[in-house]
C-alpha positions in Angstrom: 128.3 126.6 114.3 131.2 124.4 114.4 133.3 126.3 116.8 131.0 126.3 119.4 130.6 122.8 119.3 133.8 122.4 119.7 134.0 124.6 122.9 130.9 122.9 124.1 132.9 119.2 124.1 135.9 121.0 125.2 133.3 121.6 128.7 131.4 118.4 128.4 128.7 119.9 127.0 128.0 122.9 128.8 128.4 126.7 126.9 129.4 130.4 127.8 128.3 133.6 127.4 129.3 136.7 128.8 129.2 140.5 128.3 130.5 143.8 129.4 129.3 147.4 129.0 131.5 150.0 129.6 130.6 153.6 130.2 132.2 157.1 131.0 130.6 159.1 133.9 127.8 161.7 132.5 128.6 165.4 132.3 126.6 166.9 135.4 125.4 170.0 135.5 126.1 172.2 138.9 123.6 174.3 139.7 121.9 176.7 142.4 119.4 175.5 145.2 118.5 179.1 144.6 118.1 180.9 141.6 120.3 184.3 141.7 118.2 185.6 138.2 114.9 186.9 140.1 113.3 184.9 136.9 112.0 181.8 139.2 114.3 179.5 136.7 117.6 177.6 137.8 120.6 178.6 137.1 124.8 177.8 137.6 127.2 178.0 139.9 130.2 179.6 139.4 133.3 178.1 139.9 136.1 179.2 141.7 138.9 176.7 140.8 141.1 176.6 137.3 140.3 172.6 137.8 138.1 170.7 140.0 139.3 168.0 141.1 137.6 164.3 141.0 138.1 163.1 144.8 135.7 160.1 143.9 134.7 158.9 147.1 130.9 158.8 147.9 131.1 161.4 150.7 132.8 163.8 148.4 132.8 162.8 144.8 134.3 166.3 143.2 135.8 169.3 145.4 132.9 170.9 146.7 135.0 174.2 147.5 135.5 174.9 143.8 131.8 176.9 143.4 130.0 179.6 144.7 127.0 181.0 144.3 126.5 183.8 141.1 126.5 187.2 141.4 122.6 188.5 141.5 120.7 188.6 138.2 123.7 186.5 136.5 123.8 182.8 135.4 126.9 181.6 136.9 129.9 180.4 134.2 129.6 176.6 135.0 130.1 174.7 131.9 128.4 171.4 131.9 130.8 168.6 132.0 133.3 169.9 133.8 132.6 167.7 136.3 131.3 164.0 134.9 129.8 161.4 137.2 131.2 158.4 138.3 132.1 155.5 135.0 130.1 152.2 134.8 132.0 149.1 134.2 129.5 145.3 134.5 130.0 142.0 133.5 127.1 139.2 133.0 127.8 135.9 132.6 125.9 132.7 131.7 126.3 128.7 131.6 123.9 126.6 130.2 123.2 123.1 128.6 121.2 121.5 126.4 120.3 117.8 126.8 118.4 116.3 124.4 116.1 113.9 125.4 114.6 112.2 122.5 111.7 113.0 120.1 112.5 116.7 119.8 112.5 117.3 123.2 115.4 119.3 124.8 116.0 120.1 128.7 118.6 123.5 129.3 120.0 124.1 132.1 121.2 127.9 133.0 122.9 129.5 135.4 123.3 133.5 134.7 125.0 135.7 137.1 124.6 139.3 136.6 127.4 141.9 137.8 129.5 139.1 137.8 132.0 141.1 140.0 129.8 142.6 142.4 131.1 146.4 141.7 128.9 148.4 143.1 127.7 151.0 140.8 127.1 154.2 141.7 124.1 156.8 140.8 125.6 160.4 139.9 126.6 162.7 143.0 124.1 165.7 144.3 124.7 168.8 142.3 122.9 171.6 143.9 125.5 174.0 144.9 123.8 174.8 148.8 122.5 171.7 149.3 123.4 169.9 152.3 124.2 167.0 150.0 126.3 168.5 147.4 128.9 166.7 145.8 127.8 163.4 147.9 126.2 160.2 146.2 123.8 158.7 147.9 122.9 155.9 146.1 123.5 152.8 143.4 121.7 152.9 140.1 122.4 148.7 139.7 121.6 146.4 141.9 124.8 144.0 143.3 125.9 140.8 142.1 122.5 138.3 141.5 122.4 134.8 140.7 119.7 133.5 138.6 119.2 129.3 137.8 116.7 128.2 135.4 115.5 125.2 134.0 113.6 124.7 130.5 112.0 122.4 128.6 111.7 122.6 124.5 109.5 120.6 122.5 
């Protein structure tokens, strides 16, 4: 089109592209490492506090001291989402240029660079109330920033 063309002058050839995602954290859903319904199913914790609080630190994501374990042969009153994971912000990027190089042959050029600002993006905290783990993350669900160049050849 004729705008990008214009663009493409205004950087001596060479073009942009770029997108971000945005996300809100997932509603998690806080359970039991052992069931309290003598039915060999899963069930949730209750909680304790009128809000939990989001800490939102790795080692302690939510407030851990906000549930307890059920009452036997009762299902807990967690209601899922009342604590949500953490959000996902990323931004990809990419340069590239064509150069044509006679008789319908074209050489491109491309640089991409994925999580552009190397935000480290976490996976959803444990959320098995009695687990050693609970409330902590213990791992990324993308990997960090990467840098990819490429080189192709139309004809």
């Amino acid at each position: 089109s004729g705008g990008s063309t214009v663009v493409q002058r205004l950087l001596g050839g060479w073009a942009i592209n770029g997108i971000t995602s945005f996300q809100l954290g997932e509603p998690l859903n806080v359970q039991v490492a052992s069931s309290q319904l003598n039915t060999g199913t899963g069930n949730f914790a209750n909680v304790t506090c009128s809000d939990i609080d989001i800490i939102g630190d790795v080692t302690q994501w939510f407030d851990t001291s906000c549930f307890a374990n059920p009452p036997l042969f009762t299902f807990g009153d967690y209601e899922i989402g009342d604590v949500r994971g953490p959000r996902f912000i990323n931004t990809d990027f990419s340069v590239f240029k064509r150069t044509e190089l006679g008789a319908s042959r074209l050489l491109e050029l491309r640089i991409e660079i994925f999580n552009l600002f190397n935000k480290a993006h976490f996976s959803n905290p444990n959320v098995t109330f009695g687990n050693a783990q609970f409330g902590r993350i213990s791992s990324t669900r993308f990997p960090s920033r990467e840098i990819q160049l490429g080189a192709r050849f139309l004809f």
